[in-house]
KELO-286552 format. One record per residue (C-alpha): chain; residue in three letters; x, y, z. Coordinates in Angstrom, 3 decimals. Layout:
! residues N
@mol: A | type: ALA | X: X | Y: Y | Z: Z
...
//
This chain:
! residues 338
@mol: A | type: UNK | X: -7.746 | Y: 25.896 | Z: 8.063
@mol: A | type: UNK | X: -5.334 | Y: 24.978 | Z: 5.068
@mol: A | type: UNK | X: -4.266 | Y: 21.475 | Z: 4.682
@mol: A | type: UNK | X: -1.506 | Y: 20.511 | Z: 5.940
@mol: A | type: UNK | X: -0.391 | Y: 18.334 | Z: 2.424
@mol: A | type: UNK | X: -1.639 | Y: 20.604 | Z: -0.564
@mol: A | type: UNK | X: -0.978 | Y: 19.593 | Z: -3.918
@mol: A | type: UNK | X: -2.259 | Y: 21.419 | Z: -7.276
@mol: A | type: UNK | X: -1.183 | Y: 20.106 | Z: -11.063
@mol: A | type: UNK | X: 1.741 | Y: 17.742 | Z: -9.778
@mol: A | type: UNK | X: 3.208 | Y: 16.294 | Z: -12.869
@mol: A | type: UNK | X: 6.653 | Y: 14.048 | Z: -12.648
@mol: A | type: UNK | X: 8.327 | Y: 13.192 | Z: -16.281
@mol: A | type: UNK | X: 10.895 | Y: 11.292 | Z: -16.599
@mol: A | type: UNK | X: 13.009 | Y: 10.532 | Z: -19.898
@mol: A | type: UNK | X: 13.633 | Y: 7.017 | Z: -20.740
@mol: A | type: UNK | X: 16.264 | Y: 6.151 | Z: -23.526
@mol: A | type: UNK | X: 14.720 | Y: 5.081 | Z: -26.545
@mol: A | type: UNK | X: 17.217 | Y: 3.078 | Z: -28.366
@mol: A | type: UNK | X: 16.773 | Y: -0.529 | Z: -31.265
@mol: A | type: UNK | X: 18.003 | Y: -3.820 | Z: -29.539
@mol: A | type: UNK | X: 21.120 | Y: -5.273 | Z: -29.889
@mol: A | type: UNK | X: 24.617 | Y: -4.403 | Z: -30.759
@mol: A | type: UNK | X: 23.813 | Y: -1.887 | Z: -33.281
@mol: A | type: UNK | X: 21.022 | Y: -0.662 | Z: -31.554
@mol: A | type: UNK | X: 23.620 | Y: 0.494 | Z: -28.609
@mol: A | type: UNK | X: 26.333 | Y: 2.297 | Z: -30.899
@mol: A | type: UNK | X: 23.866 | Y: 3.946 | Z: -32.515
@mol: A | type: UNK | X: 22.423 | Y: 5.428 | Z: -28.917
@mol: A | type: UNK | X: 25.775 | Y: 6.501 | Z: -28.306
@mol: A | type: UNK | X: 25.829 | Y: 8.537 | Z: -31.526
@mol: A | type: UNK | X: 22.366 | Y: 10.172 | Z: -31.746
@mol: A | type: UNK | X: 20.583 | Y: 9.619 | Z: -28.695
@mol: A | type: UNK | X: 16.855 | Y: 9.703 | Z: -28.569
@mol: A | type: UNK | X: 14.268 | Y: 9.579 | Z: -25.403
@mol: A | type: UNK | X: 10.905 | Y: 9.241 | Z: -24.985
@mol: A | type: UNK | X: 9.203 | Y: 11.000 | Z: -22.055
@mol: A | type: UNK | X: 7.160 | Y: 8.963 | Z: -19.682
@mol: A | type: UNK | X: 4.798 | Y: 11.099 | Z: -17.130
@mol: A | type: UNK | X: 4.967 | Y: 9.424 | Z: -14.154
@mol: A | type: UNK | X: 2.181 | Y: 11.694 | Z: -12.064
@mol: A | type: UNK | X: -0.294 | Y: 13.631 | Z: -14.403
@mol: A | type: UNK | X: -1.534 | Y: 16.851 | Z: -13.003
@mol: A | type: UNK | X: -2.485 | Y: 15.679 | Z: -9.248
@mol: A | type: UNK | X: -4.455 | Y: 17.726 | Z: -7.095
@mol: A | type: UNK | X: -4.267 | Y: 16.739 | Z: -3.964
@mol: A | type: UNK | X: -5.392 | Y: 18.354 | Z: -0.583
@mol: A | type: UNK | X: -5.245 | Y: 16.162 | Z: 3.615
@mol: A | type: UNK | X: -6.275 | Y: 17.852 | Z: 6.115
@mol: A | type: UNK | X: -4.131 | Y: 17.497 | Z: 9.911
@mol: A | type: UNK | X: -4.660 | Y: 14.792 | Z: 11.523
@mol: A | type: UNK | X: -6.378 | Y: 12.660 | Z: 8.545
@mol: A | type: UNK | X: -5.745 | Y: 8.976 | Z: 7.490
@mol: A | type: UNK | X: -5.555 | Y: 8.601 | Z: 3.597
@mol: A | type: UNK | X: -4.927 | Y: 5.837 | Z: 2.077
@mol: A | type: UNK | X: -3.229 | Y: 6.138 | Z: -1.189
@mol: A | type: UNK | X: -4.002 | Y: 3.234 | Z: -3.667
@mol: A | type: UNK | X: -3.319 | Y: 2.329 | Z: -7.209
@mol: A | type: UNK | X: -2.013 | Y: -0.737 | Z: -9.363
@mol: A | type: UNK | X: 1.774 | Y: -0.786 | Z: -9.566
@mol: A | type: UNK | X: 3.302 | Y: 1.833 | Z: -11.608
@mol: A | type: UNK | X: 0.757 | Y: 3.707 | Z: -11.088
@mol: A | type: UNK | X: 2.409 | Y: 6.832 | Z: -9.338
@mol: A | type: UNK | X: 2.466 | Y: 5.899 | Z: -5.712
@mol: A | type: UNK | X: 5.556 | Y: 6.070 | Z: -4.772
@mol: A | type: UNK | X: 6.636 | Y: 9.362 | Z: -7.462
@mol: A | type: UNK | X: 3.942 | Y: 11.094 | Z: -5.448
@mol: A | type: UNK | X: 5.548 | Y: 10.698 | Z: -1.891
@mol: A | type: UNK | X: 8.846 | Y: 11.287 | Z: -2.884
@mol: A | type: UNK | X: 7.687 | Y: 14.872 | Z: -4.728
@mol: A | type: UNK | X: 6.266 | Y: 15.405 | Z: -1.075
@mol: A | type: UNK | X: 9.060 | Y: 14.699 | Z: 1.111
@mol: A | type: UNK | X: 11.544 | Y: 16.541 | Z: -1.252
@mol: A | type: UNK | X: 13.439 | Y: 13.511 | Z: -2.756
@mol: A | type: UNK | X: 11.767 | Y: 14.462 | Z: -6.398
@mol: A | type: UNK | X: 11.598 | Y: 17.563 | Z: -7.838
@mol: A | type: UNK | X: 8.216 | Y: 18.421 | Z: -9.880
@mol: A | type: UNK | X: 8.187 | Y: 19.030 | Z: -13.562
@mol: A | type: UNK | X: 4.678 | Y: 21.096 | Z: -12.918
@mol: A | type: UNK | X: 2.804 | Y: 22.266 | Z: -10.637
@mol: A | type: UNK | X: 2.775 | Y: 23.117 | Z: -6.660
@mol: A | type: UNK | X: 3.308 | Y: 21.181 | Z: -3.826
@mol: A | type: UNK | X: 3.074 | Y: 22.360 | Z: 0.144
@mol: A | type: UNK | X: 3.854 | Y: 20.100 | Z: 3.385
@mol: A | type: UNK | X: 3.317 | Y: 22.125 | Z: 6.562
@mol: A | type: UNK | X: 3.662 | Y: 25.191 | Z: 4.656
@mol: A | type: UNK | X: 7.166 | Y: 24.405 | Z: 3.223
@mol: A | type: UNK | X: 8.156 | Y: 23.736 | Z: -0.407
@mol: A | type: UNK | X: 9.489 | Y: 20.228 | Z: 0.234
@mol: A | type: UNK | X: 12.454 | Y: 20.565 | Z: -2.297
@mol: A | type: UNK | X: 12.907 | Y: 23.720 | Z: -1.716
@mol: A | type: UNK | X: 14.013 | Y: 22.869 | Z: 2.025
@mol: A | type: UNK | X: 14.187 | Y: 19.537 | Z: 2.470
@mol: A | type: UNK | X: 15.954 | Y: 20.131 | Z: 6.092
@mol: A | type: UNK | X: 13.141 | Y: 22.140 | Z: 7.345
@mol: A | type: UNK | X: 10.541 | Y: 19.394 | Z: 5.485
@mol: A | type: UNK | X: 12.414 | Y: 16.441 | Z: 6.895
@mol: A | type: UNK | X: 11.646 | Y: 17.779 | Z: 10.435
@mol: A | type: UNK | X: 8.130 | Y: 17.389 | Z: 9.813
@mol: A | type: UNK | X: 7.660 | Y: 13.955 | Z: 8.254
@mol: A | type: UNK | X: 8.223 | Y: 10.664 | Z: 8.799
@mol: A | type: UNK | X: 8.862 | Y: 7.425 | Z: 6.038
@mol: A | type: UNK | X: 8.608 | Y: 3.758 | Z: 5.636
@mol: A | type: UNK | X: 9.740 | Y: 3.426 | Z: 2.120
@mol: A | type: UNK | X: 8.875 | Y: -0.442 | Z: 1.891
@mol: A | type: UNK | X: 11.745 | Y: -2.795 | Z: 0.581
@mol: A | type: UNK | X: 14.056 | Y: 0.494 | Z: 1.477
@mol: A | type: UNK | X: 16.004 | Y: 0.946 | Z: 4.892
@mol: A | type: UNK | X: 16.785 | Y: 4.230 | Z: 6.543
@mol: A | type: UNK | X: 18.733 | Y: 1.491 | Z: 9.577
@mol: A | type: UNK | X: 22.595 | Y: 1.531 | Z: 8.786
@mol: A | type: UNK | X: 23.226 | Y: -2.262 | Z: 7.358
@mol: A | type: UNK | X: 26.279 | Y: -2.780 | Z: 9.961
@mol: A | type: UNK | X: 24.939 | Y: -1.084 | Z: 12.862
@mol: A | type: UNK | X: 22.958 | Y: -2.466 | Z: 15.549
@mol: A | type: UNK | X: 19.481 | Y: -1.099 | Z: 15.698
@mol: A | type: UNK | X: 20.274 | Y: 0.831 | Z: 19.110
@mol: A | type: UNK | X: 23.415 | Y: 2.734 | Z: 17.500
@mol: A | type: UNK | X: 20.828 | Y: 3.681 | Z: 14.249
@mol: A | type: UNK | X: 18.396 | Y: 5.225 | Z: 16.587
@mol: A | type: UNK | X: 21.014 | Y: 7.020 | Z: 18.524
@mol: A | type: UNK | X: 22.629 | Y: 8.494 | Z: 15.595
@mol: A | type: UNK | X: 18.631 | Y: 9.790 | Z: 14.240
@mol: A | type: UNK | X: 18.518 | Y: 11.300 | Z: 17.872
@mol: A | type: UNK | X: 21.321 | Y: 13.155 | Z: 16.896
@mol: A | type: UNK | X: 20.823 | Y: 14.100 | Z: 13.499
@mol: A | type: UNK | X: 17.094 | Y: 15.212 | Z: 14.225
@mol: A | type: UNK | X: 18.198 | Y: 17.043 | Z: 17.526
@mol: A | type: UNK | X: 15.762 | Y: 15.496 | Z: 19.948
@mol: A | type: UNK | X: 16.127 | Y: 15.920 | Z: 23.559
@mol: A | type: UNK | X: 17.199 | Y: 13.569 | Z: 25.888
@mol: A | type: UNK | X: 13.843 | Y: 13.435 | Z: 27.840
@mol: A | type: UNK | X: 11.725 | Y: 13.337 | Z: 24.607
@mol: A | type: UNK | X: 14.211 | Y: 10.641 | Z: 22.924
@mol: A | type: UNK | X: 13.696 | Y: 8.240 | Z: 25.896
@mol: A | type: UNK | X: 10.302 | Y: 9.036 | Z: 26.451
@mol: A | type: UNK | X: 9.504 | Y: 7.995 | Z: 22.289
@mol: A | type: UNK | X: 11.737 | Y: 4.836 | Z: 22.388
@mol: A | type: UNK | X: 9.950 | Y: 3.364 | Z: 25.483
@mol: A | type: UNK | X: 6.913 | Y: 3.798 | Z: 23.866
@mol: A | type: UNK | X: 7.604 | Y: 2.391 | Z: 20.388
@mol: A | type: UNK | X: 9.544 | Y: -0.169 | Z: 21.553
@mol: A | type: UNK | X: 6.813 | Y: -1.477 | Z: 23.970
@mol: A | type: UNK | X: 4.252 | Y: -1.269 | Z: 20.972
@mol: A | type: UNK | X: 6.648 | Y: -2.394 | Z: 18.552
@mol: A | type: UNK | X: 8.186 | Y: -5.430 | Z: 20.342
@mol: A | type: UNK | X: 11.374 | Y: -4.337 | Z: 19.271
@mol: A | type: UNK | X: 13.640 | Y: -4.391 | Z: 22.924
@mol: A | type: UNK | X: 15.345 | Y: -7.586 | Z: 21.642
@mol: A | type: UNK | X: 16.317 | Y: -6.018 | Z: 18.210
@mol: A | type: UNK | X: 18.177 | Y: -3.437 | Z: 19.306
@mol: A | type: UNK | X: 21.220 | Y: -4.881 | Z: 20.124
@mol: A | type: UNK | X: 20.927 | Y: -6.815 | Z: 16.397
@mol: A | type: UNK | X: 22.865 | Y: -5.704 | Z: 13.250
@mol: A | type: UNK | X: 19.905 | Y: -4.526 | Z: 11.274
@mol: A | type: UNK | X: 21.695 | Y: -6.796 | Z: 8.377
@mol: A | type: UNK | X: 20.476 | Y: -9.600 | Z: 10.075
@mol: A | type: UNK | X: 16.773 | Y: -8.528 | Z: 10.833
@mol: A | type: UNK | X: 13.974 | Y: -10.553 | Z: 9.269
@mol: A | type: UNK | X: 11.892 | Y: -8.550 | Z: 6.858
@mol: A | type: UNK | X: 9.336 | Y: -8.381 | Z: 9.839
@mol: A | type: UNK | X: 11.874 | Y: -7.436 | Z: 12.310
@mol: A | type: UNK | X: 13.337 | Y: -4.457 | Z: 9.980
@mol: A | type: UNK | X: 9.841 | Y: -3.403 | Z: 9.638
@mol: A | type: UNK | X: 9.295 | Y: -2.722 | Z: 12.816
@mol: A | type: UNK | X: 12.084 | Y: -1.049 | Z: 13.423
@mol: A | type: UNK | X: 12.261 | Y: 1.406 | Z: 10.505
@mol: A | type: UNK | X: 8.346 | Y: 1.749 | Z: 11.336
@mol: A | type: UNK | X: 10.296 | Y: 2.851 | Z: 14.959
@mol: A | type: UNK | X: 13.016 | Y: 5.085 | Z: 13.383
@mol: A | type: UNK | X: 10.493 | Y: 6.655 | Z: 11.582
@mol: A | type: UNK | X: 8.846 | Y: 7.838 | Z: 14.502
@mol: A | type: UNK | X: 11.588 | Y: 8.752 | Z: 16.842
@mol: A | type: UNK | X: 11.504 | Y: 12.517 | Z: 16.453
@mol: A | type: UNK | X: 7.080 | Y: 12.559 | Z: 16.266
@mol: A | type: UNK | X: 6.854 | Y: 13.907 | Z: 13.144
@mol: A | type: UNK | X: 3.412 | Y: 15.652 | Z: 12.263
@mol: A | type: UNK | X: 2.969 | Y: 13.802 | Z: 8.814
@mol: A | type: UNK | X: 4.032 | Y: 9.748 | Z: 8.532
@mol: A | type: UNK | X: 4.155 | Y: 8.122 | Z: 4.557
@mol: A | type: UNK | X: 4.033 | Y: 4.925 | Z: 4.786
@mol: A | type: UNK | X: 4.458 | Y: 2.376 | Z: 2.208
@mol: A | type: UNK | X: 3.346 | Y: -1.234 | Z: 3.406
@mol: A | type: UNK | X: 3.810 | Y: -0.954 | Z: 6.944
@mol: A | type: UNK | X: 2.727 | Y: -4.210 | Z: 7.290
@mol: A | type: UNK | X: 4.275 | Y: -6.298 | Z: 5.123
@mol: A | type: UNK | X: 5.924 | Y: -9.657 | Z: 6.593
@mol: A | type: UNK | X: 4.642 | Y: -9.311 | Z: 9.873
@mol: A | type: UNK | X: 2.180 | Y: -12.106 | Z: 11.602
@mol: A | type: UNK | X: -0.845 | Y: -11.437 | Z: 12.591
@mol: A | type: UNK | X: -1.047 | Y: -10.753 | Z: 16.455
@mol: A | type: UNK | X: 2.347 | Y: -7.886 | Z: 15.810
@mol: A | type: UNK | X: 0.211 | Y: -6.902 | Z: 12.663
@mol: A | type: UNK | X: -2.742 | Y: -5.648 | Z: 14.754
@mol: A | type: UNK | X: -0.696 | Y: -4.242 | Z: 17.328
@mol: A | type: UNK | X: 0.677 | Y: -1.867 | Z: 14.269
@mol: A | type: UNK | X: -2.550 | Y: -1.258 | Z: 13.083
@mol: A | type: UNK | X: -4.017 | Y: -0.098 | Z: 16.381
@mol: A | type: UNK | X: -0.724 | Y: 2.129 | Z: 17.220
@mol: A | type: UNK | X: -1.641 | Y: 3.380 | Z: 14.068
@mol: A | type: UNK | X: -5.023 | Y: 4.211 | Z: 14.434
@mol: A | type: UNK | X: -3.688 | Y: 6.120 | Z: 18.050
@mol: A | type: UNK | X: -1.445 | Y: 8.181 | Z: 15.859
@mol: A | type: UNK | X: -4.161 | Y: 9.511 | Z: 14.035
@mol: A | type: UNK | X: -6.329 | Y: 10.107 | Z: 16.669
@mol: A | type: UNK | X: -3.082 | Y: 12.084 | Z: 18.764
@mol: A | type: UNK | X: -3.250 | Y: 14.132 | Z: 15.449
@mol: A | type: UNK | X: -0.391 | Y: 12.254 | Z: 13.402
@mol: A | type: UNK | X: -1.745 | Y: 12.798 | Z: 9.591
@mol: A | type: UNK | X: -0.530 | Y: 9.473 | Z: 7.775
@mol: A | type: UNK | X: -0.453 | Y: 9.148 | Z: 4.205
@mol: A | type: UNK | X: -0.507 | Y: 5.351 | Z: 4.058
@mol: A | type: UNK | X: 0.017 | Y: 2.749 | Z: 0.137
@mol: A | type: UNK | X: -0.239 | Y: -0.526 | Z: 0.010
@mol: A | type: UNK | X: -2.065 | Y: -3.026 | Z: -1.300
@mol: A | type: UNK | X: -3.771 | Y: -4.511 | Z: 2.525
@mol: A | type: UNK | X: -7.283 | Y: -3.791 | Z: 2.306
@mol: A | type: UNK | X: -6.732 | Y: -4.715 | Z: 6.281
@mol: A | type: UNK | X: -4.637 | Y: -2.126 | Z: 6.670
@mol: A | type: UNK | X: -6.792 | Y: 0.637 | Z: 4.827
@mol: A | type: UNK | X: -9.666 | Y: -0.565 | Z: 6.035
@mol: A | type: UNK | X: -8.850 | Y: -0.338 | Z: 9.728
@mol: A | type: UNK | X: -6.474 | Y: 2.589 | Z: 9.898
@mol: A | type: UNK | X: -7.483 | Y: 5.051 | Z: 7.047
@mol: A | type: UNK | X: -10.761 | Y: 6.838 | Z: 6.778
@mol: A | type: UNK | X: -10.308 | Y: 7.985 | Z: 3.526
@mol: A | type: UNK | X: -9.116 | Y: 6.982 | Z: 0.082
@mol: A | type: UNK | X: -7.198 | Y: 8.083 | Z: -2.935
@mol: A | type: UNK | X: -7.087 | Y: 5.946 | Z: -6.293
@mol: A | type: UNK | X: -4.029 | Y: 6.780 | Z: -8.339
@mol: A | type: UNK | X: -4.172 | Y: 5.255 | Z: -11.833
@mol: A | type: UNK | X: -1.558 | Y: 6.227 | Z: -14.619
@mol: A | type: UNK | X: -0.819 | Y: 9.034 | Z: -13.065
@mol: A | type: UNK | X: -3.805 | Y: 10.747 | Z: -12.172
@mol: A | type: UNK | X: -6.560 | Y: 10.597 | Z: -8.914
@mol: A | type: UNK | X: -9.491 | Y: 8.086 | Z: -10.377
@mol: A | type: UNK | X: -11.142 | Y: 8.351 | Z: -6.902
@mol: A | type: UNK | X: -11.365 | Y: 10.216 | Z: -3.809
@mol: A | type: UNK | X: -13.704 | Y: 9.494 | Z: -0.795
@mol: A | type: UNK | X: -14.587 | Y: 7.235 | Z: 2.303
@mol: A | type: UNK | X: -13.015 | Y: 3.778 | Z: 2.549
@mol: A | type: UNK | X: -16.117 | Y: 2.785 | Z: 3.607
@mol: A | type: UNK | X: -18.339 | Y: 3.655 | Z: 0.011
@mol: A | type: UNK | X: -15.591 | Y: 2.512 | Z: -2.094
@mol: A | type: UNK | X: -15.294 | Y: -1.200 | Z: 0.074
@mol: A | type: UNK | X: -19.327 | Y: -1.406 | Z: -0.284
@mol: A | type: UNK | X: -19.848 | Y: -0.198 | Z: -3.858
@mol: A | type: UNK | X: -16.765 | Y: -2.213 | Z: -5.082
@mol: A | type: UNK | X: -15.884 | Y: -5.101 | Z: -2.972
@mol: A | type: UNK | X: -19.146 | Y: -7.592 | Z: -2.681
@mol: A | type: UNK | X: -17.849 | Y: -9.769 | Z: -5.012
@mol: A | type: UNK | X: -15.908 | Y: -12.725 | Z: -3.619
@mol: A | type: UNK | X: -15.217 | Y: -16.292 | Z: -5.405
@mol: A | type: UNK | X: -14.631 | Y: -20.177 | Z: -3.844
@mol: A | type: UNK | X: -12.099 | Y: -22.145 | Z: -6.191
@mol: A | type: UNK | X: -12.824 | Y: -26.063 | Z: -5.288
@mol: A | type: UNK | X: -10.960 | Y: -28.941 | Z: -6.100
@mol: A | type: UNK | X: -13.138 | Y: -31.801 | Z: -6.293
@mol: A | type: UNK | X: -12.878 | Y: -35.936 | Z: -6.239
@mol: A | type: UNK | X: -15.283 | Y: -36.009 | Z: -9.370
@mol: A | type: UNK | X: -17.036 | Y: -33.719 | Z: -11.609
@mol: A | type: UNK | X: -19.236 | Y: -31.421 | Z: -10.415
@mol: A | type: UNK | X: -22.915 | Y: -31.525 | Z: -11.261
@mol: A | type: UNK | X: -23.031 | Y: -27.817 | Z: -12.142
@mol: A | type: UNK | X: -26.510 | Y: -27.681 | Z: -12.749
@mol: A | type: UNK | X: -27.635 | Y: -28.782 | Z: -9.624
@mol: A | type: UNK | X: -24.735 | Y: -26.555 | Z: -7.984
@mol: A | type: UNK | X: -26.323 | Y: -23.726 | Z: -10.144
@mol: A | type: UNK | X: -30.340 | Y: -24.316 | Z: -9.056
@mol: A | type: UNK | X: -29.216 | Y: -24.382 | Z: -5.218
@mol: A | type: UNK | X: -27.021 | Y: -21.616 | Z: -5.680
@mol: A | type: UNK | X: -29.712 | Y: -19.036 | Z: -7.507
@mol: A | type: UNK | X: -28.108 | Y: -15.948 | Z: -8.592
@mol: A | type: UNK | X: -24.253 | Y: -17.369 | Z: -7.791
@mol: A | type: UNK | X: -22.131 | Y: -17.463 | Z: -11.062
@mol: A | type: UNK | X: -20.786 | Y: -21.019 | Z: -11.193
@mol: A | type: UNK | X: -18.198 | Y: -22.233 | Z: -13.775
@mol: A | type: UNK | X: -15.929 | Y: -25.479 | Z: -13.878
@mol: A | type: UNK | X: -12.456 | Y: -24.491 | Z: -15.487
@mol: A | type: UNK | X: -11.321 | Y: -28.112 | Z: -15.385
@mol: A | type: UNK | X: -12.988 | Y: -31.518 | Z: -14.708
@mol: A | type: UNK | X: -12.943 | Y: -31.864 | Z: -11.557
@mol: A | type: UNK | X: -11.968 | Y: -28.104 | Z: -10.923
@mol: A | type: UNK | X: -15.344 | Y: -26.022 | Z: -9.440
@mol: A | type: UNK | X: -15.243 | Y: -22.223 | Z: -9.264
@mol: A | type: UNK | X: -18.639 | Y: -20.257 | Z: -7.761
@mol: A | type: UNK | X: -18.412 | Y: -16.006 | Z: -7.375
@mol: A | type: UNK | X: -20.856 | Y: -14.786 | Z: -5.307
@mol: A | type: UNK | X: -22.043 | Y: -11.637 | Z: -3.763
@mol: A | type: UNK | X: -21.155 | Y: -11.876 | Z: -0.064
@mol: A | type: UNK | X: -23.385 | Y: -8.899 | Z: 0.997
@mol: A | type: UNK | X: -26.137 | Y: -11.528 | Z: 0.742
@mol: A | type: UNK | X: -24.373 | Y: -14.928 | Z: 0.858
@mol: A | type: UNK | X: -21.337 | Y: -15.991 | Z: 2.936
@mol: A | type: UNK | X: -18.562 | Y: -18.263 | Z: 1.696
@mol: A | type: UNK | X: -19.592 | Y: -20.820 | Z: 4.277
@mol: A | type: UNK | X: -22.485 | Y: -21.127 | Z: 2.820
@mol: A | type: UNK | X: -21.467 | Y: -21.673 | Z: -0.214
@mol: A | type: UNK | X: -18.963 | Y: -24.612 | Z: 0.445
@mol: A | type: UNK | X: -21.460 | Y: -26.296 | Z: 2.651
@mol: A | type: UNK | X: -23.927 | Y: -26.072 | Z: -0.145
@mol: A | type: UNK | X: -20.748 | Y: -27.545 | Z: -3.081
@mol: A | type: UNK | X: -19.560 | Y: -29.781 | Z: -0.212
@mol: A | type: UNK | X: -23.491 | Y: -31.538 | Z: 0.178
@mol: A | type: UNK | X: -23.268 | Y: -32.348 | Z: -3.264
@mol: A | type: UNK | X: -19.809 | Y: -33.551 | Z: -4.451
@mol: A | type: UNK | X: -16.798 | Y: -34.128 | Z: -2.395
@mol: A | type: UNK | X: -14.069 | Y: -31.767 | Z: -2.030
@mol: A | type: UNK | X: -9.944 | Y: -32.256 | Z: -1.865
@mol: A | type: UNK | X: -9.614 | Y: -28.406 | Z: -1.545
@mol: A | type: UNK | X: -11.085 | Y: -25.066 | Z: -1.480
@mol: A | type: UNK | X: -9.368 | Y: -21.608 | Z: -1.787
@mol: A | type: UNK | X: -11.792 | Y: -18.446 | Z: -0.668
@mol: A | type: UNK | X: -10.803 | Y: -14.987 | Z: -2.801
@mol: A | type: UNK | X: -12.038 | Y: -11.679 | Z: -1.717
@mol: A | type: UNK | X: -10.998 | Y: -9.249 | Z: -4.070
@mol: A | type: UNK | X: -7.635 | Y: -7.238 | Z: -3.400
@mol: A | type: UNK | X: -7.172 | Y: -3.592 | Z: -3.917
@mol: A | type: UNK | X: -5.659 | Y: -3.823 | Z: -6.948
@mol: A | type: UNK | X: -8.859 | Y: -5.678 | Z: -8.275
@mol: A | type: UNK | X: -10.810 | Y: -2.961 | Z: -7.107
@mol: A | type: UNK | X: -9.159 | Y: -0.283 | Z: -8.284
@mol: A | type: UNK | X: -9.386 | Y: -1.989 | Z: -11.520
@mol: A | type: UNK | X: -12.631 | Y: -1.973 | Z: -11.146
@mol: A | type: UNK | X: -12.881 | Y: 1.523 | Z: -10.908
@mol: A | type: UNK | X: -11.017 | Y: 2.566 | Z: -14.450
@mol: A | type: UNK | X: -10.502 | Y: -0.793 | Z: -16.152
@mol: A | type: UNK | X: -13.646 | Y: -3.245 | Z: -16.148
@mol: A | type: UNK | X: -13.065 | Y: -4.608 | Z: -18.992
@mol: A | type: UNK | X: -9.384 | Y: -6.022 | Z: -17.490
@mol: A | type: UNK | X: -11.551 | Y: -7.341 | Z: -14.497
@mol: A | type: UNK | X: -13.920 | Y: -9.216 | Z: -16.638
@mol: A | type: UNK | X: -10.968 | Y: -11.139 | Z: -18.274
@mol: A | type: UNK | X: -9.298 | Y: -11.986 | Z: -14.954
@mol: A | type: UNK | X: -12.156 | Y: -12.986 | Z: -13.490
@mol: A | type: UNK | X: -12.757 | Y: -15.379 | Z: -16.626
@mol: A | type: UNK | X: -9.266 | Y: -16.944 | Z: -16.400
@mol: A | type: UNK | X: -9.434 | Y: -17.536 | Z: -12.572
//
């Protein structure tokens, strides 16, 4: 069967005026202009299969968000091939549109001044779904959504949670075959959080392929079965979430603030193979593995021997372990000025 998102030597340049600072700088750009080309996505082969759940990960600027708009259309490539459901997606961006559904983040398909209800009408309209199906989708989205009291409300006065939901809704109105997502979960609490997650997860297993970013190891880890590392442009990684979490993420860190200064040796013989620094006098940070100690553990052991104001646990984001993946040598320095 061929994928249903194919990909093969994407590359995205853009030109970015190159021109001195100030005054001069300016009049001169205006005379002899000069650019300096900046390849956003570097040769990306890329294949999902129908029905998968892929995360796609990578620092910022690192070519998320170039890559799903070259596959729903809204870029054209520079190089290369790309296929969504069989169709060239700038090549017929009606017939592409029709198949895919996006959350583009801090961007709103909702009309500013319209209430929520009158946006989802006029997508009814524009995507041509029936009657039946129409009703049939908005009852279910907006009982798994929670989003029957928005849609009277002007979406210019929706929370950032609230306007989540609802694009997250709009998106989904006309059951597209292929959902992007980017941060589908951002600004929502926990309890409507999970409810996403697990409608979600039912998408995917009705045969919805999502290509999901962000930077939620919740949400990758729970919804997506696979991942992608992007990293200046080009794929770093590709495999299960599950061997990049274990391989990269056992390393976790407690940052304590302390009523005195820490007796770090002691700290250090009960704590065995734990790396334990003090970054200030009465400041007490201790990275551990957490496949074979839990950060319980380790307060109750710091807590037994000095007392604590604070303490602050840090598992490692995505972003840290991407970095991991291409750029140690960045991780070793953050880690040192935690």
């Amino acid at each position: 069967m061929a994928p249903l998102i194919e990909a093969t030597g994407l590359v995205k340049e853009f030109r970015r005026p190159r021109r001195d600072s100030g005054l001069t700088g300016a009049l001169k750009h205006l005379v002899t202009r000069r650019f300096d080309i900046h390849r956003a996505v570097d040769g990306i082969d890329l294949r999902v299969g129908e029905g998968e759940s892929v995360a796609y990960a990578g620092p910022n600027g690192a070519g998320k968000s170039t890559t799903v708009k070259l596959l729903t259309g809204i870029l054209v490539p520079t190089a290369g091939e790309v296929r969504v459901a069989g169709v060239v997606p700038h090549r017929d961006r009606i017939a592409n549109a029709k198949n895919v559904g996006v959350v583009f983040g801090q961007r709103t398909q909702l009309w500013w001044d319209l209430p929520v209800g009158d946006t989802f009408e006029l997508l009814r309209d524009m995507y041509r779904i029936p009657a039946a199906d129409y009703r049939r989708s908005l009852g279910r989205l907006t009982e798994v959504l929670e989003i029957g009291p928005l849609l009277p409300v002007l979406a210019r006065k929706l929370s950032l949670g609230q306007r989540m939901r609802a694009d997250l809704a709009a998106a989904l109105l006309h059951q597209p075959h292929i959902l992007y997502l980017d941060e589908p979960t951002i600004g929502l609490d926990l309890d409507v959080k999970d409810r996403v997650r697990t409608f979600l997860r039912q998408l995917v297993a009705d045969g919805t392929t999502i290509l999901l970013t962000t930077h939620d190891i919740g949400d990758i880890e729970e919804v997506c079965g696979r991942i992608v590392v992007i990293d200046e442009g080009r794929i770093r990684h590709d495999g299960p979430v599950e061997v990049l979490r274990d391989a990269l993420a056992s390393a976790s860190s407690v940052r304590f603030q302390l009523s005195a200064s820490a007796p770090l040796d002691l700290i250090r013989e009960r704590l065995g193979d734990a790396e334990v620094t003090a970054p200030g006098e009465r400041e007490l940070v201790v990275r551990f593995d957490r496949t074979t100690r839990t950060a319980g553990a380790v307060a109750a052991t710091v807590m037994g021997l000095v007392e604590v104001r604070d303490l602050r646990i840090n598992d490692e984001g995505i972003a840290d372990l991407i970095r991991r993946i291409h750029r140690p040598d960045e991780v070793t320095a953050r880690s040192g000025a935690a």
